[in-house]
C-alpha positions in Angstrom: -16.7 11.2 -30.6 -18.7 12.0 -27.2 -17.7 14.9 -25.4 -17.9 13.9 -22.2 -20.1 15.6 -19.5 -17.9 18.6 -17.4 -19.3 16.8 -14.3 -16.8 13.8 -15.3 -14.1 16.1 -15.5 -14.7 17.2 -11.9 -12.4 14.2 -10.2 -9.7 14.6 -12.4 -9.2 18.0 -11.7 -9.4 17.6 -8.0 -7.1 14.4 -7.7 -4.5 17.1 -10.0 -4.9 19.5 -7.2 -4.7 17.1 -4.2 -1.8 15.2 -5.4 0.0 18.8 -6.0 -0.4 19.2 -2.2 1.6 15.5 -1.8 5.1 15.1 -2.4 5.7 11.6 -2.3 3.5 8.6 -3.6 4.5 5.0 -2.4 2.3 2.1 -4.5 3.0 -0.8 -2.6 2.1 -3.8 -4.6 2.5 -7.6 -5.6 0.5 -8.7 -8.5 -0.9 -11.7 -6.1 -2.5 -12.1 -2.7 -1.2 -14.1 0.1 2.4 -12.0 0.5 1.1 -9.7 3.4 0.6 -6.8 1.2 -1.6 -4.5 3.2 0.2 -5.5 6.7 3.4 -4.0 4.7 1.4 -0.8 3.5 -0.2 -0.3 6.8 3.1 -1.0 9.0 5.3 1.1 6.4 2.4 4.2 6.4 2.5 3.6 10.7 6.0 4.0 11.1 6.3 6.9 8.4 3.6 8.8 10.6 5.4 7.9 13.6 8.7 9.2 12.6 6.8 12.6 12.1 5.7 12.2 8.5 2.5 14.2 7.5 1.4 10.5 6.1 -2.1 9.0 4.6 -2.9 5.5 3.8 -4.9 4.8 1.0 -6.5 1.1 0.0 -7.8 0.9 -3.1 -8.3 -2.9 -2.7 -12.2 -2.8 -4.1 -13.3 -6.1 -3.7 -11.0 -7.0 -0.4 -10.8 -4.0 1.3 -8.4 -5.0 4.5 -6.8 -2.4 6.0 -9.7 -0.9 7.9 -9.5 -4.1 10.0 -5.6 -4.4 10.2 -5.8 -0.5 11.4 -9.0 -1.4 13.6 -10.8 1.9 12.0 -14.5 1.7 10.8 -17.5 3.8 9.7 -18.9 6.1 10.0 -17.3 8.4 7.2 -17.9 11.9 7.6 -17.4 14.6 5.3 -16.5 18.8 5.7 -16.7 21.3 2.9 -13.4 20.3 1.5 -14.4 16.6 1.1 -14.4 13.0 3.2 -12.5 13.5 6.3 -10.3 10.3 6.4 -10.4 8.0 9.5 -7.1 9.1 11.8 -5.0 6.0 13.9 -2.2 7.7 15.5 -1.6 10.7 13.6 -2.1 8.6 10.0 -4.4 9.7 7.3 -6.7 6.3 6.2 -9.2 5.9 3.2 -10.8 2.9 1.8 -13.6 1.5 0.2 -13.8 -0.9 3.2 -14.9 1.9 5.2 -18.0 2.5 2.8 -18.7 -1.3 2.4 -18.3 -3.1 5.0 -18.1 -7.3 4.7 -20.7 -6.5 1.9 -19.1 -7.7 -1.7 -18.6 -5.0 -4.4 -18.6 -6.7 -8.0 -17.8 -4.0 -10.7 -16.2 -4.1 -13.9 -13.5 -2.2 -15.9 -14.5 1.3 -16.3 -16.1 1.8 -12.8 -13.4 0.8 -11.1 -11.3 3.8 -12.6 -13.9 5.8 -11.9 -14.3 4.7 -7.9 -10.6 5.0 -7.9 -10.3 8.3 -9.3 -13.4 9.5 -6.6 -12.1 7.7 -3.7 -8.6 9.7 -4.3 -10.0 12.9 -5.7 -13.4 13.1 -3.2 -11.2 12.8 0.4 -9.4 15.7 2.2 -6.0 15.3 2.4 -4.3 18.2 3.2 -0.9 18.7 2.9 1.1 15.0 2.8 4.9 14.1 2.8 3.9 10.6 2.1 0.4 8.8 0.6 0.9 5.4 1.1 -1.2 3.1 -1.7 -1.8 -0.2 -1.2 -2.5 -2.0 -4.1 -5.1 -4.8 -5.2 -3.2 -7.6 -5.5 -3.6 -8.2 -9.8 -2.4 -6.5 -13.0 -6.1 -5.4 -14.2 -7.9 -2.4 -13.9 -7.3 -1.1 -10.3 -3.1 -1.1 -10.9 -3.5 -0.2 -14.1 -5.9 3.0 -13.1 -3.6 3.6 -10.3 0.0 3.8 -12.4 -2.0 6.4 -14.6 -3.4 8.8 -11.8 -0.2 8.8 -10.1 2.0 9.3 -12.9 4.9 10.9 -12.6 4.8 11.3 -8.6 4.8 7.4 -7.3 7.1 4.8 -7.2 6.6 1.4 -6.7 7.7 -1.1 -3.6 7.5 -4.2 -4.4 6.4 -7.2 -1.5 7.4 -10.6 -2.2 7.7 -13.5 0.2 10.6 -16.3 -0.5 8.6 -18.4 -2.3 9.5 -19.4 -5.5 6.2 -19.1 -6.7 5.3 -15.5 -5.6 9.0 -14.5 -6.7 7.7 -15.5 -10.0 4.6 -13.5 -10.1 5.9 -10.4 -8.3 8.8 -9.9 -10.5 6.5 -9.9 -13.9 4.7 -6.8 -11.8 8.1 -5.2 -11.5 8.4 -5.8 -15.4 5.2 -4.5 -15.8 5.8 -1.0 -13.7 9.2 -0.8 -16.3 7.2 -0.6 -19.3 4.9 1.8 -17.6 7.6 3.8 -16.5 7.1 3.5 -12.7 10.6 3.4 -10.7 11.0 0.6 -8.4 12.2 1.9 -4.6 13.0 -1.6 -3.8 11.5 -5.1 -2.4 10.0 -5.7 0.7 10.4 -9.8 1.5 7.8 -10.4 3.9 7.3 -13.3 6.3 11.0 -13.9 5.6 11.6 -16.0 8.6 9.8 -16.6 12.5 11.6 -15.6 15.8 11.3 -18.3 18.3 13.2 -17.5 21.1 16.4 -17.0 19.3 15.8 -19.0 16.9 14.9 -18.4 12.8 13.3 -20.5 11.5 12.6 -19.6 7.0 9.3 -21.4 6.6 10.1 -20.3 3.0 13.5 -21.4 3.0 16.1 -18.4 3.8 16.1 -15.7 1.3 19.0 -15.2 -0.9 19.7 -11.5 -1.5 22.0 -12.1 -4.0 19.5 -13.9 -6.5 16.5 -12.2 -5.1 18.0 -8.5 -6.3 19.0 -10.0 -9.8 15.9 -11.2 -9.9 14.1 -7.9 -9.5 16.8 -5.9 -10.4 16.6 -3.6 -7.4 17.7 -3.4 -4.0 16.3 -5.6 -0.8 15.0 -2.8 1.4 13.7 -5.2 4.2 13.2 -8.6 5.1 10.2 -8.5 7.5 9.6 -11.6 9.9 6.4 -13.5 10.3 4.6 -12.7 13.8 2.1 -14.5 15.0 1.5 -11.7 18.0 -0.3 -9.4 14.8 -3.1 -11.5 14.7 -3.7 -11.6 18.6 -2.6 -8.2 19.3 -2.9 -6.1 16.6 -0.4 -4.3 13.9 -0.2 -1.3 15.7 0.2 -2.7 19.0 3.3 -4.9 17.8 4.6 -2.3 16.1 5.4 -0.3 19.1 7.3 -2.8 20.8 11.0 -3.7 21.4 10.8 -6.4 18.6 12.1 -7.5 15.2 9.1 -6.6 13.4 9.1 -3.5 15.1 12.7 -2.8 14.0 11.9 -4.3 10.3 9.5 -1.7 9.7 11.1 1.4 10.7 14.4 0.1 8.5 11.8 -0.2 6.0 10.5 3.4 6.7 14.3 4.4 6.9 14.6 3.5 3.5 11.9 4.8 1.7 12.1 8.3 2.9 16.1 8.4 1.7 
């Protein structure tokens, strides 16, 4: 067998002794794209900071990086002697490989993306966190896979779903998944669950029923977040602060995660 070279080794031990400075890891995740993923990750890791968290967001989303444009954040990345200074939106901590990259298209295979993982985590200066918020690539390959492994132990898992049959059906075979890898499940998220029109709902999904939903995925409901147009005009952040019911989704959402 190979020994590998110590200069391998240098990640691992540095994402050991940043995550020892973190006290709780939330992956949120899917298993599919389309739910509204990364608006979850960034509203939940918003209204965690905002709520006087010490919170980071980190997107390990290689090859559709998004959160650097829901947060409106970009390059340039800058480092200090302790390693990449995150990009800062409000008092929150963001990383990701969007910020590197660009629109430009990253193909990579298996091993390289544990590796970038691994870097992106180990290489950026933290500091002390009561939350790191990950959001997820929405698959079961490599990137989940790398991601259950480094934060093993630490992280659970929320799980974002919308009503539809068909992404209940792939997101609860990612909660069967994080069972046999021993990840607890906090709860699920079910986004775009209806749309305020006036004061009316309307379930373009048809109206979730919590009763099935939480024997689907065997764990609680821990927010049913609506669909607002207004986040694509105004920005997340921006409709996040209002006087709304997306607003108060998230912060039930925060609420929750931090009991």
């Amino acid at each position: 067998m190979t020994r590998p070279d110590e200069s391998d080794l240098i990640p691992i031990g540095a994402a050991k002794e940043k995550l020892e400075r973190i006290t709780h890891v939330i992956l949120v995740g899917s298993g599919k794209g389309g739910v509204g993923k990364s608006t979850v990750a960034s509203g939940l890791a918003l209204s965690l900071s905002r709520v006087g968290q010490k919170t980071a967001l980190l997107d390990i989303d290689i090859h559709g990086a998004s959160v650097p444009e829901y947060l409106q954040v970009g390059p340039p990345v800058r480092s200090n002697k302790n390693g990449l200074e995150p990009k800062m939106k409000e008092g929150l901590r963001v990383m990701s490989l969007g910020l590197f990259t660009g629109s430009l298209p990253v193909p990579m295979r298996g091993d390289g993306k544990q590796e970038l993982i691994t870097q992106l985590f180990a290489l950026t200066d933290w500091g002390d966190l009561d939350y790191l918020v990950i959001d997820l690539p929405p698959s079961m390959g490599d990137e989940l896979l790398s991601a259950f492994s480094l934060f093993s132990g630490k992280a659970t898992l929320a799980l974002v779903t919308t009503p539809s049959p068909g992404a209940v059906s792939v997101v609860s075979r990612l909660r069967r998944l994080a069972e046999t890898e021993k990840v607890p499940v906090k709860g699920v998220v079910v986004n775009m669950a209806y749309v305020l029109a006036g004061k009316t709902k309307t379930f373009p999904f048809g109206k979730p029923n919590r009763r099935l939903l939480e024997a689907k995925f065997k764990s609680t409901i821990i927010a049913e977040i609506p669909l607002d147009p207004l986040v694509s005009t105004r920005g997340l952040s921006a409709v996040l602060k209002g006087s709304n019911d997306f607003s108060r989704a998230f912060q039930k959402l925060a609420e929750q995660i931090s009991r």
